[in-house]
C-alpha positions as CSV (number, residue, x, y, z in Angstrom):
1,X,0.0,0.0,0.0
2,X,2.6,2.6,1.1
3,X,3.9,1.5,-2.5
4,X,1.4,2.8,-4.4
5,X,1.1,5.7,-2.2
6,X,4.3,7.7,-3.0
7,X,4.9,5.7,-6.7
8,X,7.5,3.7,-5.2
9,X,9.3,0.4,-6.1
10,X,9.5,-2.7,-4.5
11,X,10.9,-6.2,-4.8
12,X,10.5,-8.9,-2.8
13,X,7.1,-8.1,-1.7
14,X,5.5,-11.8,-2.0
15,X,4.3,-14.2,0.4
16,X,7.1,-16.3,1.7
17,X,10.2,-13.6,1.3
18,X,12.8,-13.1,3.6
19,X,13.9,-9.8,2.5
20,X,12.6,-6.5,0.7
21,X,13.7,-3.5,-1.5
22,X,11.5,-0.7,-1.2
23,X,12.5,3.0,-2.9
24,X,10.3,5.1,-1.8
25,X,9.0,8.0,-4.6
26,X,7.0,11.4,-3.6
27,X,3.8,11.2,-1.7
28,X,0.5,11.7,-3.0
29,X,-2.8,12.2,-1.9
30,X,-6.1,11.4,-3.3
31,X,-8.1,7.7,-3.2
32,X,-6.5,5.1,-2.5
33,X,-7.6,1.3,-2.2
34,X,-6.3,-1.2,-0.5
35,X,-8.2,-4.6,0.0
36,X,-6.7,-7.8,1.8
37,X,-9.2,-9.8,-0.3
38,X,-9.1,-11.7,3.6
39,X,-9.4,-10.9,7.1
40,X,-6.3,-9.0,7.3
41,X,-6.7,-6.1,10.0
42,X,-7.4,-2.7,8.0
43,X,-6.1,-1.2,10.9
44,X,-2.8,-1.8,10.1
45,X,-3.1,-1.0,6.8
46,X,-3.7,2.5,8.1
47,X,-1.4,2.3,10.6
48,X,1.3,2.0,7.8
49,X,-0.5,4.8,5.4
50,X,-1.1,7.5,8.3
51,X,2.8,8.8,8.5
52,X,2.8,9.0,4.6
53,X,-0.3,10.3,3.9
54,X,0.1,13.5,6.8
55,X,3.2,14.3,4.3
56,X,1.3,14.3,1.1
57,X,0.9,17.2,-1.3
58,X,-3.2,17.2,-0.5
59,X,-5.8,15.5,1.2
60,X,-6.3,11.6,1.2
61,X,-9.1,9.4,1.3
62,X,-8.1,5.6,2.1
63,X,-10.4,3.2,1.3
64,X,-9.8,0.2,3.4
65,X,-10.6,-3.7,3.1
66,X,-10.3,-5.8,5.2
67,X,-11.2,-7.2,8.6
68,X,-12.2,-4.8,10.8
69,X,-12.0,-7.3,14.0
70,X,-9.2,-9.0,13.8
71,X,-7.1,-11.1,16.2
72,X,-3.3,-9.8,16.5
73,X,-4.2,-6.3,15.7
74,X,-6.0,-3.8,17.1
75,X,-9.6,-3.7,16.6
76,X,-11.1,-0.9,14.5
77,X,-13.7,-0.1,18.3
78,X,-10.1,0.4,19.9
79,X,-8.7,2.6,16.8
80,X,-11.8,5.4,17.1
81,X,-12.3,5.2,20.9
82,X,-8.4,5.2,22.0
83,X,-6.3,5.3,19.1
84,X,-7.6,8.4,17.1
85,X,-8.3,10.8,20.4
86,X,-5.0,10.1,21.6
87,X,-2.6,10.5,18.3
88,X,-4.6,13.6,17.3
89,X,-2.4,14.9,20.5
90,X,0.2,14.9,17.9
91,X,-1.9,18.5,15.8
92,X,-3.3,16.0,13.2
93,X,-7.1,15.0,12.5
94,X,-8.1,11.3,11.5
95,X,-11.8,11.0,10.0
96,X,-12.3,7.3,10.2
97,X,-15.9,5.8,8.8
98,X,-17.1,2.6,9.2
99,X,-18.8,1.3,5.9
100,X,-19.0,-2.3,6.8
101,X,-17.5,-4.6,9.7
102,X,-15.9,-7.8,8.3
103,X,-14.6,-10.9,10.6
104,X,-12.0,-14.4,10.4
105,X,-12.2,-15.9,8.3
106,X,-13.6,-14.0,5.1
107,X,-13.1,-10.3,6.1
108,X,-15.4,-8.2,3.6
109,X,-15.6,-5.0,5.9
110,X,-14.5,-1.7,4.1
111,X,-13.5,1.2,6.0
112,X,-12.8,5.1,4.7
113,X,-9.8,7.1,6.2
114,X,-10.1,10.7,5.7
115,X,-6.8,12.8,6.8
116,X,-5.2,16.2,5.4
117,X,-1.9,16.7,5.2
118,X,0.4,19.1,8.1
119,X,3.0,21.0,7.9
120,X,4.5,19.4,11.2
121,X,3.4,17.2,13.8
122,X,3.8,18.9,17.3
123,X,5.4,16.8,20.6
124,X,2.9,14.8,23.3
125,X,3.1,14.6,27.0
126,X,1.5,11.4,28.1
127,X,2.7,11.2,31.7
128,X,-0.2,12.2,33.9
129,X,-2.7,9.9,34.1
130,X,-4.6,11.3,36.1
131,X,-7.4,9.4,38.3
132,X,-10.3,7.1,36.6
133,X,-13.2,9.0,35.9
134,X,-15.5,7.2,33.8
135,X,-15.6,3.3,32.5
136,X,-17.9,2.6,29.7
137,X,-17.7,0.2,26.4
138,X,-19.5,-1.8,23.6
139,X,-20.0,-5.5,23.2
140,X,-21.1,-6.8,19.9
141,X,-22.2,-9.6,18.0
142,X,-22.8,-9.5,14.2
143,X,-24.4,-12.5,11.6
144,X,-25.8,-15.4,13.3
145,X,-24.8,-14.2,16.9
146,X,-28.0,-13.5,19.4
147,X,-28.0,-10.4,21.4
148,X,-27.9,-12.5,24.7
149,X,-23.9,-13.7,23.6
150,X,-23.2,-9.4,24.0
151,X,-24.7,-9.3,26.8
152,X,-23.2,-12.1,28.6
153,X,-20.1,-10.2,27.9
154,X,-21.2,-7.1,29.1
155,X,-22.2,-8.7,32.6
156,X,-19.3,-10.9,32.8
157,X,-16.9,-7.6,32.2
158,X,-18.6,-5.5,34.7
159,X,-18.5,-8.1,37.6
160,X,-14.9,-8.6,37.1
161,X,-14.5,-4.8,37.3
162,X,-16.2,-4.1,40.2
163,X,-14.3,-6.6,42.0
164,X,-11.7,-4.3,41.8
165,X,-13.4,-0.7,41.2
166,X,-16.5,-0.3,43.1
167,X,-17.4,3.1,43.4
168,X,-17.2,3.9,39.7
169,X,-20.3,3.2,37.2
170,X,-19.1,1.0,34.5
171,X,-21.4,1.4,31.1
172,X,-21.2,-1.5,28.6
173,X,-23.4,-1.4,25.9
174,X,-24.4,-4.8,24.2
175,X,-25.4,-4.1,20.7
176,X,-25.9,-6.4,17.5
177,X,-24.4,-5.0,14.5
178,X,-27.1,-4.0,11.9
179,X,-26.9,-7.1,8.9
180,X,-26.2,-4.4,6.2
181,X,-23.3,-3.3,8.0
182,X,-21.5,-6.3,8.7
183,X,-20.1,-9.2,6.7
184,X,-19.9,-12.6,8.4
185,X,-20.4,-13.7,12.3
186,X,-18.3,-12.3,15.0
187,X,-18.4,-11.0,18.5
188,X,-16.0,-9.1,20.3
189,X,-16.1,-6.4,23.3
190,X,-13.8,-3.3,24.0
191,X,-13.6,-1.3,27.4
192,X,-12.1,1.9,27.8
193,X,-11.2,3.7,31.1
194,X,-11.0,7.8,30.6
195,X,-8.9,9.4,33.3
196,X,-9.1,13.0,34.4
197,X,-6.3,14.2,32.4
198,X,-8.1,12.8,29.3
199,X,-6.0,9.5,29.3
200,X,-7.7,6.9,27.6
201,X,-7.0,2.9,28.3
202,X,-8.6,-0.2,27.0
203,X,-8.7,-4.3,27.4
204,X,-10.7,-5.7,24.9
205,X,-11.1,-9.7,23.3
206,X,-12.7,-11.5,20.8
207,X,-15.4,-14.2,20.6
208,X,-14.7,-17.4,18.3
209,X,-16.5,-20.8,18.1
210,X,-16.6,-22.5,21.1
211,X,-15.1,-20.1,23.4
212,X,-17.5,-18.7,26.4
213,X,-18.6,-15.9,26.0
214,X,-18.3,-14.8,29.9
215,X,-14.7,-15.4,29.3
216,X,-14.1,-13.1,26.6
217,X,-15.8,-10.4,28.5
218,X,-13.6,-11.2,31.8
219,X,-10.6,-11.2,29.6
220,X,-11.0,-7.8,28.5
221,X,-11.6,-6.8,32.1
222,X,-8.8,-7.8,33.4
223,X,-6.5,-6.7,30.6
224,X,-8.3,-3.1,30.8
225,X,-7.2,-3.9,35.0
226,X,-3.9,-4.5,34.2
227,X,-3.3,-1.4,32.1
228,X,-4.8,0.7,34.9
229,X,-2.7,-1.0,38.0
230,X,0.8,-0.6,36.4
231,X,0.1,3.7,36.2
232,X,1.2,4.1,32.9
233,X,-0.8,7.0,31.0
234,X,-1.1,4.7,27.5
235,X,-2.1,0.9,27.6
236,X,0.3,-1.6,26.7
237,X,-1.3,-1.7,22.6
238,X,-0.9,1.8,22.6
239,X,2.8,2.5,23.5
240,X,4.3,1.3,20.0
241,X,1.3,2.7,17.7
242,X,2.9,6.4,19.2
243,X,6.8,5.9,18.5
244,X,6.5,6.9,14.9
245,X,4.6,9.7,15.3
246,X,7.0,10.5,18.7
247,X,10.0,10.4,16.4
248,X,8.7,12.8,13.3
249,X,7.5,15.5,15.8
250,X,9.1,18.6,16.3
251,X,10.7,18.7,19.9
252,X,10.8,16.5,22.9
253,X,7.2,13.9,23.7
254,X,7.6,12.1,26.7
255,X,4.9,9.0,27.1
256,X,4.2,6.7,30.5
257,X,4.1,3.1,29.9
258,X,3.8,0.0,31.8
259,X,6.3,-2.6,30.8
260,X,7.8,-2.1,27.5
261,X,6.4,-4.7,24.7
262,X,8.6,-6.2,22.2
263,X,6.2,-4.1,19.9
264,X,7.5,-1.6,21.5
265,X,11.2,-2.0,21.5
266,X,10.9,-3.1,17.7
267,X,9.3,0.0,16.6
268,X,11.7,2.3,19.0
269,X,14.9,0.5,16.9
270,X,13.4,0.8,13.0
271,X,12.5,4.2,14.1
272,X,15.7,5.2,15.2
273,X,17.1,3.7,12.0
274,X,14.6,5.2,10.0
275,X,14.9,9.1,10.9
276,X,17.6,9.6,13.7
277,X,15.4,10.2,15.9
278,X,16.8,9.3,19.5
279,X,15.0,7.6,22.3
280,X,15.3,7.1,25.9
281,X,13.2,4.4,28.0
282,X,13.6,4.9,31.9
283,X,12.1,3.3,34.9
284,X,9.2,5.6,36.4
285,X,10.7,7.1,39.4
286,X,6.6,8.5,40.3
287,X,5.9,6.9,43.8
288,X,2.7,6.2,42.2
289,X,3.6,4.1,40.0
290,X,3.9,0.2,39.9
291,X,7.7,-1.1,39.5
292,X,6.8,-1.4,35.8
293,X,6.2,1.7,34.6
294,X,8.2,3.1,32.2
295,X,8.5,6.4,30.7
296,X,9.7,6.2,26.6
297,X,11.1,10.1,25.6
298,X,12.1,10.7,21.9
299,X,14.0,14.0,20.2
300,X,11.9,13.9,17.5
301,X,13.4,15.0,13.7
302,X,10.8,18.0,13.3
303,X,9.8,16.7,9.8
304,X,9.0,19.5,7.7
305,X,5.9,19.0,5.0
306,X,7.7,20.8,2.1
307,X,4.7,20.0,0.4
308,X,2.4,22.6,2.0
C-alpha cells in the first residue's frame, strides 16, 4: 500500500520472502484502495499509510478492506475510541468511517480514512494519568450471533470490574451490529477507562467458536485492570502505535508506559534507523507508580511537510 502511495518500487514483496527492496518516490494524496481480499486487519493498513499520507501534497481518502475485528491487531472499536483521540495529541485529524464490519475468516468490511496533510506534527506529553473518571464500552455480535452472547459479555466484564473498582459506574453497551453493515459472524467487546487528564485505556477480546462468552468479556476486564494497575498514562497496545509519530514530531514527547512490549522496543529500533530520531526508556521514578512503569522520551526530527 505505502507502494502505491508515493509511486514507489519494491521487490521482494511476495508471500514467503525473507527480504525487501523498497525505494520510496513522492507522496501523493487522493483515493487510494487497499483490499486484503481476507481478514487481514485494516487497521494496520492504516497504521502504515497515516505517517505518509500526513506528508502528502493534498488531502487523502483511504479506502480500506479488510477485517475490521481482527485477532493480532488492534480492533477498528479500539482505533476510534483510544487510538484516534490520543494520536490527534500529535496536531493531526483522523476521520475514520465505518462502511462495513468484516470478521475471520472471510473479512469483507471496508472502512474510509479521511486525513489532510500538516506542515509538522507537534510533541505529546503522556505522563499524567490522572485518576479514573469514567468506565464505559460496547459488546457486539454481528451475523448469526444473538443479542444475549453481547450481553453475557457485558455482565461478565462488569462483575470482574467491580471486584476491583466499586465506586465507579461501568457502562457496557451490548449491541448487535445492523446485517447491512456487517459481513460474516463475529463478536468481540472493547472497554475503555477515561482518566481526568483525558488518558484513555482499553482491554478488549474477541469471541470465536466454542469459546464462552463470559470469558471473553472477563478477559477484556482484566487486561483493561492491568493497564490501569501498572500507572502508565497509554495501555500496553498503545505504547508502540505512538513511536512513529514521537520520532517525526518537532521537539521533545515524553509518554508513560507499563512494561515495555517487544512491539514496543521493535518500533523504537526501526525508528531510530529510520529518521535519527533518539529515544530514551527509563524506569518511572513516580511513587505512584507500579515497579513497571516506564516512561519512553524521543528527540523527535521536526519533519517539515515541504509539500504545504
Amino acid at each position: 500500500m505505502v507502494c502505491n502511495l508515493c509511486d514507489g518500487q519494491m521487490e521482494g514483496g511476495e508471500i514467503g520472502s525473507t527480504e525487501i527492496t523498497f525505494m520510496p518516490g513522492k507522496i501523493k494524496g487522493g483515493t487510494h484502495i487497499a483490499d486484503t481480499k481476507t481478514a487481514g486487519s485494516v487497521c494496520l493498513l492504516m497504521q502504515v499509510a497515516m505517517p505518509c499520507v500526513l506528508f502528502a501534497a493534498s488531502p487523502s481518502e483511504l479506502r480500506l478492506k479488510g477485517g475490521t475485528n481482527a485477532e493480532m491487531a488492534p480492533q477498528i472499536d479500539y482505533t476510534l475510541m483510544v487510538f484516534r483521540p490520543m494520536v490527534e495529541k500529535f496536531a493531526l485529524t483522523l476521520d475514520c468511517d465505518i462502511k462495513r464490519r468484516g470478521y475471520y475468516p472471510k473479512g469483507g468490511g471496508e472502512v474510509v480514512v479521511r486525513m489532510s496533510p500538516v506542515k509538522q506534527l507537534n510533541p505529546i506529553n503522556l505522563t499524567d494519568r490522572g485518576i479514573v473518571a469514567k468506565i464505559h464500552g460496547r459488546a457486539f455480535v454481528a451475523g448469526a450471533l444473538p443479542i444475549k452472547v453481547a450481553k453475557d459479555m457485558a455482565s461478565a466484564a462488569v462483575r470482574c470490574i467491580r471486584k476491583e473498582i466499586r465506586d465507579l459506574y461501568v457502562n457496557i453497551q451490548a449491541v448487535r451490529e445492523p446485517d447491512n453493515e456487517a459481513f460474516g459472524t463475529g463478536s468481540g467487546i472493547i472497554i475503555v477507562a477515561e482518566t481526568s487528564t483525558g488518558c484513555l485505556l482499553a482491554g478488549s477480546s474477541l469471541g470465536k467458536r466454542g469459546k464462552n462468552a463470559d470469558k471473553v468479556g472477563i478477559e477484556a476486564a482484566e487486561m483493561l485492570l492491568g493497564n490501569l494497575r501498572h500507572g502508565g498514562a497509554v495501555d500496553d497496545y498503545l505504547q508502540d502505535q505512538l513511536i512513529i509519530f514521537m520520532a517525526l514530531a518537532n521537539g521533545i514527547s515524553k509518554i508513560k508506559t507499563g512494561p515495555i512490549t517487544l512491539h514496543t522496543e521493535t518500533a523504537i529500533h526501526f525508528a531510530e534507523l529510520l529518521t535519527n530520531a533518539k529515544f530514551t526508556v527509563t524506569k518511572s521514578e513516580d511513587e505512584e507508580s507500579s515497579k513497571d512503569a516506564h516512561i519512553i522520551e524521543c528527540q523527535g526530527i521536526g519533519l517539515l511537510n515541504t509539500n504545504l
